[in-house]
PAPADO-829617 format. One record per residue (C-alpha): residue number from 1; x, y, z. Coordinates in steps of 0.2 Angstrom, whole numbers. Layout:
BEGIN
<site><vexdo>NUM</vexdo><xx>X</xx><yy>Y</yy><zz>Z</zz></site>
...
END
This chain:
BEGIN
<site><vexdo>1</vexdo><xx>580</xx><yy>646</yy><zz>438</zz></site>
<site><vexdo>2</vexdo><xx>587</xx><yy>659</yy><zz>446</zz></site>
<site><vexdo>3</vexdo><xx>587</xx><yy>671</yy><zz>432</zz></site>
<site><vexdo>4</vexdo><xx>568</xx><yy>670</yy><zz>434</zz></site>
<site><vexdo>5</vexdo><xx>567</xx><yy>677</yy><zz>451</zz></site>
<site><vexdo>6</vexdo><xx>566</xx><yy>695</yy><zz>444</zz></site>
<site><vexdo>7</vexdo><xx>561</xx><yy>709</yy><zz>457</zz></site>
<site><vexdo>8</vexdo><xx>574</xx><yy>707</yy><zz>473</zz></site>
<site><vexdo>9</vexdo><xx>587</xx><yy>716</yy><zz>479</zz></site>
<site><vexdo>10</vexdo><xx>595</xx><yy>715</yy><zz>497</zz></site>
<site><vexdo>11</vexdo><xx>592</xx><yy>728</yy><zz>509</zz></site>
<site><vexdo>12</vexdo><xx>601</xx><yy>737</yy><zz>522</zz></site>
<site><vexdo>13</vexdo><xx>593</xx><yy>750</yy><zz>532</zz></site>
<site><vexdo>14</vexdo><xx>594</xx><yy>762</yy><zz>548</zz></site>
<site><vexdo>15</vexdo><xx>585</xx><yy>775</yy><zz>558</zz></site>
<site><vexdo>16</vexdo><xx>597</xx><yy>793</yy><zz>561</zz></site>
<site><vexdo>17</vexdo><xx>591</xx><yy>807</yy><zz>572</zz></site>
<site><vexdo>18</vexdo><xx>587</xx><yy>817</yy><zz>555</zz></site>
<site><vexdo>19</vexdo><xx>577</xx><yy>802</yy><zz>546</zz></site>
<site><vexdo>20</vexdo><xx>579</xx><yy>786</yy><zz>537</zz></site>
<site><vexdo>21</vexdo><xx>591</xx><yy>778</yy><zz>529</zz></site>
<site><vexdo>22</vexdo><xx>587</xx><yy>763</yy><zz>516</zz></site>
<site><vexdo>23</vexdo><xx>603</xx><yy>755</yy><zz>507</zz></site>
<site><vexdo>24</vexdo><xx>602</xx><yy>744</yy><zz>492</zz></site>
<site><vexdo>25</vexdo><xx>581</xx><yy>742</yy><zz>494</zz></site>
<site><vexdo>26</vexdo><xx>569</xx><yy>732</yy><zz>484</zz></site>
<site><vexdo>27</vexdo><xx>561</xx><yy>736</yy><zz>469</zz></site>
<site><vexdo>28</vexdo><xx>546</xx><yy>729</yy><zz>461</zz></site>
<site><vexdo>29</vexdo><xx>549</xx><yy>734</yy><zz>442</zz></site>
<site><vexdo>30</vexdo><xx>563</xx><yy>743</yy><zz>434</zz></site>
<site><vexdo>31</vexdo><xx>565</xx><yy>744</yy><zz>413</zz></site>
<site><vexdo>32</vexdo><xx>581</xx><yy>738</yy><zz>414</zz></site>
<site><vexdo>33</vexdo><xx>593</xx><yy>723</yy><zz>424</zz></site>
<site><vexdo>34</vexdo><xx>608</xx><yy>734</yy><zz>426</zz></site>
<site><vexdo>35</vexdo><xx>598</xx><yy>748</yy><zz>436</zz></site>
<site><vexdo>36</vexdo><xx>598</xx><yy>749</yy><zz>456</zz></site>
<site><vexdo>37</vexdo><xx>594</xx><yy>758</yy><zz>469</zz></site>
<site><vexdo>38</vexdo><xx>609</xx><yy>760</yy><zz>480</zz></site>
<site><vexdo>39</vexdo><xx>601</xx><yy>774</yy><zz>494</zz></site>
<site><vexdo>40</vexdo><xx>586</xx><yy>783</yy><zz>500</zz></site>
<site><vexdo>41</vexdo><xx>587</xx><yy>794</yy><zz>514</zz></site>
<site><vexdo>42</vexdo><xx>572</xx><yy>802</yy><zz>518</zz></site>
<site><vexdo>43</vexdo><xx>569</xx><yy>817</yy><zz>531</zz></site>
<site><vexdo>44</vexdo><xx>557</xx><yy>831</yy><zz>535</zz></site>
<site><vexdo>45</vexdo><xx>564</xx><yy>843</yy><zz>520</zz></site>
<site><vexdo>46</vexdo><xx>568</xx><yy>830</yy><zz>505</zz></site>
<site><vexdo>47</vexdo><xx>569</xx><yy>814</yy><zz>497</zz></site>
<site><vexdo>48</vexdo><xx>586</xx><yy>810</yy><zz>492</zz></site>
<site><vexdo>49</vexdo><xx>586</xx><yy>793</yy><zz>479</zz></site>
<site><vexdo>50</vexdo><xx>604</xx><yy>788</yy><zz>473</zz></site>
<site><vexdo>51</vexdo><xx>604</xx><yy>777</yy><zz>457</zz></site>
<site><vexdo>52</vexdo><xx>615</xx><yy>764</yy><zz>449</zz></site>
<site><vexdo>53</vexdo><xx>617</xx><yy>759</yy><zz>431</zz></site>
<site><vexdo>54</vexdo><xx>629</xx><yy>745</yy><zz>430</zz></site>
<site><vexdo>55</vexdo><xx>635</xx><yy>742</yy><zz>412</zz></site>
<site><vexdo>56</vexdo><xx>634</xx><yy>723</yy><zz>410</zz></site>
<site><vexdo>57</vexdo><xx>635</xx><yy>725</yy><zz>392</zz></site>
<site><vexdo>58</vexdo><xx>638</xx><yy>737</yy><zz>381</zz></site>
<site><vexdo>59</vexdo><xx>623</xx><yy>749</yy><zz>384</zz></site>
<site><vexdo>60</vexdo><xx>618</xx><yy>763</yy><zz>374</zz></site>
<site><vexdo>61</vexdo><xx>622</xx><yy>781</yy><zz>381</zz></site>
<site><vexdo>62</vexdo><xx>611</xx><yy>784</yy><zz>394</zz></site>
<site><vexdo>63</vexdo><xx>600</xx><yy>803</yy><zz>396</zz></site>
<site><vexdo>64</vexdo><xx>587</xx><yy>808</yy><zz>406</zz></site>
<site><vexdo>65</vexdo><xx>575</xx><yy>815</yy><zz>392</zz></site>
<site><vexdo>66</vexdo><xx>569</xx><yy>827</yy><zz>406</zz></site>
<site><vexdo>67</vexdo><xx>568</xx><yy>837</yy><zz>424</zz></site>
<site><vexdo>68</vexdo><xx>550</xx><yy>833</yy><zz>425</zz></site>
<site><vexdo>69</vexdo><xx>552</xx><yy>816</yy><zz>436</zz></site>
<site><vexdo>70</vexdo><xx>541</xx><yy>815</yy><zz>454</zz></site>
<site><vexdo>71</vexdo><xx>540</xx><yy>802</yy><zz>466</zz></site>
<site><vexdo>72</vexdo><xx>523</xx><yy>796</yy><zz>475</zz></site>
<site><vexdo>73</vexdo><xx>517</xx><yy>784</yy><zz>489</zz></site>
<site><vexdo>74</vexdo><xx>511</xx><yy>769</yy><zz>478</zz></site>
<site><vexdo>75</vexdo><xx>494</xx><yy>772</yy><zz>475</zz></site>
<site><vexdo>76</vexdo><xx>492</xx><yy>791</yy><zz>478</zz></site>
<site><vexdo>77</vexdo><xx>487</xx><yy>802</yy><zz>465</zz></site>
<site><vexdo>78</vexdo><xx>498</xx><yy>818</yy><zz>473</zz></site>
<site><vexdo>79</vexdo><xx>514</xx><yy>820</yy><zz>466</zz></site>
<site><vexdo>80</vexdo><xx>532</xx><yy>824</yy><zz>474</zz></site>
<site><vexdo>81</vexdo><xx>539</xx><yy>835</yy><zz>463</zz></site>
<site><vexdo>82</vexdo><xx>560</xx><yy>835</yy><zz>458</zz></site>
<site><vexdo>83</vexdo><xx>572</xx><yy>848</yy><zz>468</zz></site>
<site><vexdo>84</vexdo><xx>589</xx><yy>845</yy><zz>462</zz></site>
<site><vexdo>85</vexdo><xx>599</xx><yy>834</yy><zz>455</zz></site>
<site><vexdo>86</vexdo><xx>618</xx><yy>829</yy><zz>459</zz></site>
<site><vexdo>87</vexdo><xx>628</xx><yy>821</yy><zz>443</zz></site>
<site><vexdo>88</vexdo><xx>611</xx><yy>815</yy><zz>432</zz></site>
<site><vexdo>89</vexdo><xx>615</xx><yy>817</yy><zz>414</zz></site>
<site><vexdo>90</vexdo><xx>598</xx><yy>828</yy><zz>408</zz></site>
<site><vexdo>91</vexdo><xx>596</xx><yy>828</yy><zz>390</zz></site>
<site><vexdo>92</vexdo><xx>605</xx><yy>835</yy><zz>379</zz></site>
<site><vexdo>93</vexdo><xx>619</xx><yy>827</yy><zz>391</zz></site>
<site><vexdo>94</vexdo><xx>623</xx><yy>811</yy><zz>392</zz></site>
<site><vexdo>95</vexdo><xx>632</xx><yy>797</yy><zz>402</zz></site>
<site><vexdo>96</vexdo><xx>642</xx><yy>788</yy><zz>389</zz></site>
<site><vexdo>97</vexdo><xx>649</xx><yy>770</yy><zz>395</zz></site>
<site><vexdo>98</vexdo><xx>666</xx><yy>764</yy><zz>388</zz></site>
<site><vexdo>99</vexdo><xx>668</xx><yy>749</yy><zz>398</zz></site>
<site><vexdo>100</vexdo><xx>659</xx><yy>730</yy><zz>403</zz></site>
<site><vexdo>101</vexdo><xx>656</xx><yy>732</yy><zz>420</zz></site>
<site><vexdo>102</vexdo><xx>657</xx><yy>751</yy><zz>422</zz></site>
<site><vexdo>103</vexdo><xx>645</xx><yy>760</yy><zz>435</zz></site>
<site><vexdo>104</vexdo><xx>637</xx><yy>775</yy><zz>436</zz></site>
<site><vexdo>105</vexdo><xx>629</xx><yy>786</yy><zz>449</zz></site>
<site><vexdo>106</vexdo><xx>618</xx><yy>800</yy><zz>452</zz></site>
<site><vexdo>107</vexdo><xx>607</xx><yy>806</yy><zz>465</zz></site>
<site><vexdo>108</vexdo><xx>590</xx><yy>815</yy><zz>464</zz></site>
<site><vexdo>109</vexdo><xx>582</xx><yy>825</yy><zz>476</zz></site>
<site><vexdo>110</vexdo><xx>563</xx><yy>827</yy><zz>479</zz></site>
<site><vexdo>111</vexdo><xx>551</xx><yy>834</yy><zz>490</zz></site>
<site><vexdo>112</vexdo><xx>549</xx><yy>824</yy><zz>506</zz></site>
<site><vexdo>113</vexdo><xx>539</xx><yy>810</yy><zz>507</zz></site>
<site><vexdo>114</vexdo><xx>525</xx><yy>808</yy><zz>520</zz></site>
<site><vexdo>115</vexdo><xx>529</xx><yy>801</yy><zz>537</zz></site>
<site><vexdo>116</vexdo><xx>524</xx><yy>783</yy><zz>537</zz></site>
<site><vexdo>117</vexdo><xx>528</xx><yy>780</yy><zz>519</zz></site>
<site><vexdo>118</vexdo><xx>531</xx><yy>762</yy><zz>516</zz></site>
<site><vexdo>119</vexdo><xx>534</xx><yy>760</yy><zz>498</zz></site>
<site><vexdo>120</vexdo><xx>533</xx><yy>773</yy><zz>482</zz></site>
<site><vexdo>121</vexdo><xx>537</xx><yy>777</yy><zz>464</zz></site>
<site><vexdo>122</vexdo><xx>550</xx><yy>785</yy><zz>456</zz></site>
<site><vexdo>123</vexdo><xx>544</xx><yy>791</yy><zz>436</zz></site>
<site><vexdo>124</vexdo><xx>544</xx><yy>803</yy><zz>422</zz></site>
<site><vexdo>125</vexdo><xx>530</xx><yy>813</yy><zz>420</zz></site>
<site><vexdo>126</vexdo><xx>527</xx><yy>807</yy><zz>400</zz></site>
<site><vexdo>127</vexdo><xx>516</xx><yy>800</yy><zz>389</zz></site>
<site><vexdo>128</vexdo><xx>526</xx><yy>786</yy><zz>386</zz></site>
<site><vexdo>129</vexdo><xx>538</xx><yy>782</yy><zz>402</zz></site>
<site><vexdo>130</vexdo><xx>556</xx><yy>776</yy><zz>397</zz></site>
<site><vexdo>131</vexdo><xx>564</xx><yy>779</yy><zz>414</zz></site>
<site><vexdo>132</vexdo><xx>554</xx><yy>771</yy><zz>429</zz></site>
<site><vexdo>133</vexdo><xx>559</xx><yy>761</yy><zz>448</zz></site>
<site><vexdo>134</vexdo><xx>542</xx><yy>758</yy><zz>455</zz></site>
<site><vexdo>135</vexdo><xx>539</xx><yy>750</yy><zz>470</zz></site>
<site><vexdo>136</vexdo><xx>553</xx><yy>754</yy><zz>480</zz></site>
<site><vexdo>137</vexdo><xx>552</xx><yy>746</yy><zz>496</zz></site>
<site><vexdo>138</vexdo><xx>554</xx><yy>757</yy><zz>511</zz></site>
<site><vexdo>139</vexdo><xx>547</xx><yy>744</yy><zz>525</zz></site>
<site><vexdo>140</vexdo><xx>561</xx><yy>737</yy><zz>534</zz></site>
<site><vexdo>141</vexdo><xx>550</xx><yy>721</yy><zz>537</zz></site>
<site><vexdo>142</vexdo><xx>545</xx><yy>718</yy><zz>521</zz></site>
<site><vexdo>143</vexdo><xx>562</xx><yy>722</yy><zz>516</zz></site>
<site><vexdo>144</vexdo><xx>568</xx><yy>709</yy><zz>529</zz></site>
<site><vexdo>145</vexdo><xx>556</xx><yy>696</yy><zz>521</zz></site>
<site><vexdo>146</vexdo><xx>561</xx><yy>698</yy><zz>502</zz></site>
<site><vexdo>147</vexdo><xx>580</xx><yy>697</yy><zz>507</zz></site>
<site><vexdo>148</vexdo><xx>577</xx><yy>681</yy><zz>517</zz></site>
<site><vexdo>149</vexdo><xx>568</xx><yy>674</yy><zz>502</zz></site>
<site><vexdo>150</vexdo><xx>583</xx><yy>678</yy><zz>489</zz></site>
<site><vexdo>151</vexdo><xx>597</xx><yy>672</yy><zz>503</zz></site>
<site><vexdo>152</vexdo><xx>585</xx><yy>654</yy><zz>503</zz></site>
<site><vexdo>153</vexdo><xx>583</xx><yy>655</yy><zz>484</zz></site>
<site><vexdo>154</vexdo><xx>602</xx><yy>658</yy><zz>485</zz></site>
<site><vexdo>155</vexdo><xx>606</xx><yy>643</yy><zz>495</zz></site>
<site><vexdo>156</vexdo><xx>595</xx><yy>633</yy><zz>482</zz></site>
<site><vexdo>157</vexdo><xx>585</xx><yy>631</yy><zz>499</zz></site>
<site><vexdo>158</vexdo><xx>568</xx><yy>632</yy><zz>487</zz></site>
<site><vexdo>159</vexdo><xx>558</xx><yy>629</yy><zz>503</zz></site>
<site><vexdo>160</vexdo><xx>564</xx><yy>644</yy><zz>514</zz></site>
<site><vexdo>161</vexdo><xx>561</xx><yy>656</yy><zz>498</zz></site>
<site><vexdo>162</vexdo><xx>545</xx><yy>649</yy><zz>496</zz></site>
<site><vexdo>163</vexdo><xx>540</xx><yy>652</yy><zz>512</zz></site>
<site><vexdo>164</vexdo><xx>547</xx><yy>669</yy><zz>515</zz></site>
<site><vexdo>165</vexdo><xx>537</xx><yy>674</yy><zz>497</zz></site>
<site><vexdo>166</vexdo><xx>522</xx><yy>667</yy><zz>504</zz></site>
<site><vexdo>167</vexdo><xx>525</xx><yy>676</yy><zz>521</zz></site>
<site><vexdo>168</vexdo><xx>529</xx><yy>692</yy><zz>510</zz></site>
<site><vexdo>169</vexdo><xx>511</xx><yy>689</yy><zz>501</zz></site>
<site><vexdo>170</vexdo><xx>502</xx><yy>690</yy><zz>517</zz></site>
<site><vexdo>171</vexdo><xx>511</xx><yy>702</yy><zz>530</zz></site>
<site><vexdo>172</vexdo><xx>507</xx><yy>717</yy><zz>515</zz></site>
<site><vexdo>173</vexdo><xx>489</xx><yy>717</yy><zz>507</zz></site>
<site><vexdo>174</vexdo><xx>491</xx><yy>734</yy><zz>501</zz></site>
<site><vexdo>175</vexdo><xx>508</xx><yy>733</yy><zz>491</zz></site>
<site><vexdo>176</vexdo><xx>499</xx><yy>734</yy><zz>473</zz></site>
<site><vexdo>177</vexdo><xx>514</xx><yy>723</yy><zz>466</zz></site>
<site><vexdo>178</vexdo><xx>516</xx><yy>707</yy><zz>462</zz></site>
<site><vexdo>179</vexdo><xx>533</xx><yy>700</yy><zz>465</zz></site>
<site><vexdo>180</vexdo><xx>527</xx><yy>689</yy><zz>477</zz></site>
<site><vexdo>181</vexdo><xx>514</xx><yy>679</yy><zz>470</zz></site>
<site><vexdo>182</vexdo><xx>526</xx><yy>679</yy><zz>453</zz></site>
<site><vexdo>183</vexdo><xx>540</xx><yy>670</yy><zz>464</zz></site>
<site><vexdo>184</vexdo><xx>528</xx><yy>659</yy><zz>474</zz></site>
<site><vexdo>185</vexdo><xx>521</xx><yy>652</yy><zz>457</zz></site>
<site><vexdo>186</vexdo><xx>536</xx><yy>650</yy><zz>450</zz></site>
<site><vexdo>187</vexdo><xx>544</xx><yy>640</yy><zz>463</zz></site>
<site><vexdo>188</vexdo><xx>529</xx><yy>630</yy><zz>466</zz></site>
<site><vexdo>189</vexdo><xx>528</xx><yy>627</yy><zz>446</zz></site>
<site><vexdo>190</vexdo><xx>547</xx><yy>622</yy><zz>446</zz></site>
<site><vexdo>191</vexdo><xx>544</xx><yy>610</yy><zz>459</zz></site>
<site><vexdo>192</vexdo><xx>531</xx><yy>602</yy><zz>449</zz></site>
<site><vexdo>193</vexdo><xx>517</xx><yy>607</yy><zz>461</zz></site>
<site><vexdo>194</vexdo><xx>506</xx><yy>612</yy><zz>449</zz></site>
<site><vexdo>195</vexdo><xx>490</xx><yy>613</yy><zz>460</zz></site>
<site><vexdo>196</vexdo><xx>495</xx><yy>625</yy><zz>474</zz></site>
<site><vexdo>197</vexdo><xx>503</xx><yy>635</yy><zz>459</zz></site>
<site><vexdo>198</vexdo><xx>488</xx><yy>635</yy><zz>452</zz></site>
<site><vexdo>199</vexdo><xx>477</xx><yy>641</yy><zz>469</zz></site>
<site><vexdo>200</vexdo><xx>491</xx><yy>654</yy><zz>470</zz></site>
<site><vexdo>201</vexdo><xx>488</xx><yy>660</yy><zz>451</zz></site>
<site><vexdo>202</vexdo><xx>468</xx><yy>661</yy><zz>454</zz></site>
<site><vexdo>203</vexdo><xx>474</xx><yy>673</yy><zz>470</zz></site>
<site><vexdo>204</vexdo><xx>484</xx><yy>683</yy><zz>459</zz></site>
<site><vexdo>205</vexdo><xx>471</xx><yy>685</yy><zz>447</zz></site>
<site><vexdo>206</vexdo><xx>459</xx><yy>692</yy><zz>458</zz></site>
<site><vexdo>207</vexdo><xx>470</xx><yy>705</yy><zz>465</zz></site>
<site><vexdo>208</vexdo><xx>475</xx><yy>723</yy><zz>456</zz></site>
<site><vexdo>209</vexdo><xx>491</xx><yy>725</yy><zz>453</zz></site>
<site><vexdo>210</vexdo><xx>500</xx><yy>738</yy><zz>441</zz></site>
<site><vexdo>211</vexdo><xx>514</xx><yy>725</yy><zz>433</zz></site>
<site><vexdo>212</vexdo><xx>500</xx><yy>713</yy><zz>431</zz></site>
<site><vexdo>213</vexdo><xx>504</xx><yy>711</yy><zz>415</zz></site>
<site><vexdo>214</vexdo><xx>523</xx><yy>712</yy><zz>415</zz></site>
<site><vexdo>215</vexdo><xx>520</xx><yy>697</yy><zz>428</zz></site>
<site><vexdo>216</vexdo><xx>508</xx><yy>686</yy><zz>414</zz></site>
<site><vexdo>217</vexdo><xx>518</xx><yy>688</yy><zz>400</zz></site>
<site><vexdo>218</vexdo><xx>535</xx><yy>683</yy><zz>410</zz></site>
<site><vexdo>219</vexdo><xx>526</xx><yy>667</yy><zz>416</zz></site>
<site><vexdo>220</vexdo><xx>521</xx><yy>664</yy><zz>398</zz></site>
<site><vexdo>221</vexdo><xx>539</xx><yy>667</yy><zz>393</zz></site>
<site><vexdo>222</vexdo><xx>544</xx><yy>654</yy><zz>406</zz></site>
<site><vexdo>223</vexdo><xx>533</xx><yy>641</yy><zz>401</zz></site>
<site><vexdo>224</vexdo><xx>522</xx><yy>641</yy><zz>417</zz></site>
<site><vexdo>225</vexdo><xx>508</xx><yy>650</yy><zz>410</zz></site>
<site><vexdo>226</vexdo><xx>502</xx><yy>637</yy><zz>399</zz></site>
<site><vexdo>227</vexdo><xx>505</xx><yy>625</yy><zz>415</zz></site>
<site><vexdo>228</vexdo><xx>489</xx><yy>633</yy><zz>426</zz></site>
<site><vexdo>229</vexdo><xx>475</xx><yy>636</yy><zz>413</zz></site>
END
């Protein structure tokens, strides 16, 4: 059950006198399990994102097949383009790991988001995108929501993540993804209620979001899929 729960991370943030400082925040889709955010510190000259790969088993070297990466408020078309980097293995470099477990670091720096910002995206700028984190969560209240739904989930308590998910679903209408609605049907379906999962799907169905069908495929994975048609 738990492995199911796919898109939370705890969050930790604060305010400084030169910005914002989000640790550890949530993110909505990532291509692979072993990768974090661990930092964004945001002010009026940059954005500074510091990432983790954690090698839970033996991954493949990992490279950053190039410098063109941007970030962007979800949703907008303009474009933050990359300043530097610190310790980010740009091919033909390459971050090789030699140990379960080991963890690796490095920080990119973009041009500052815009004040206000509450979530954005971190990608390539390629036809075909192999590195990705979007949807990362900047809102402290929504952060605060997602983490209380994780710490219930945690406790096994299956009614306090429910709720906090549902909570989650309606304090944002404009977060275009769909980690809530995926862990409210999911925890509804494992409790054998099958008609509010279902009332939750037709919801999900009529809203646009861009891991829509990331989201449909994992619930058909699951088993749950075939459960709401």
């Amino acid at each position: 059950m738990k492995r199911a729960l796919l898109f939370i991370i705890s969050v930790i943030y604060s305010v400084t006198g030169f910005g914002q400082l989000i640790s550890k925040p949530n993110v909505a889709i990532k291509p692979m399990t072993g990768l974090s955010v661990t930092s964004v510190v945001t002010n009026e000259t940059s954005t500074r994102v510091t990432i983790r790969i954690v090698n839970g088993k033996q991954l493949p070297p990992f490279s950053l097949r190039t410098r063109d990466l941007f970030i962007r408020p979800v949703s907008d078309p303009n474009t933050l383009k990359l300043i530097s980097a610190e310790n980010a293995p740009f091919a033909p470099e390459k971050h090789v790991f030699t140990k379960v477990n080991e963890e690796f670091e490095f920080t990119l720096v973009f041009q500052p988001l815009p004040k206000g910002t509450k979530y954005f995206d971190l990608m390539e700028n390629m036809p075909k995108r192999e590195f990705y984190l979007q949807g990362i969560i900047l809102d402290p209240k929504l952060n605060e929501i997602i983490t209380r739904g994780f710490d219930s989930f945690s406790r096994a308590d299956g009614n306090g993540a429910l709720k906090a998910f549902i909570e989650m679903a309606e304090y944002d209408l404009y977060f275009e993804y769909g980690m809530a609605y995926f862990n409210i049907i999911y925890l509804l379906a494992s409790s054998n209620r099958i008609p509010e999962a279902k009332e939750w799907y037709a919801k999900f169905k009529d809203r646009f979001f861009y891991d829509k069908t990331l989201m449909e495929n994992e619930l058909a994975r699951l088993g749950i899929l075939q459960k709401l048609k």
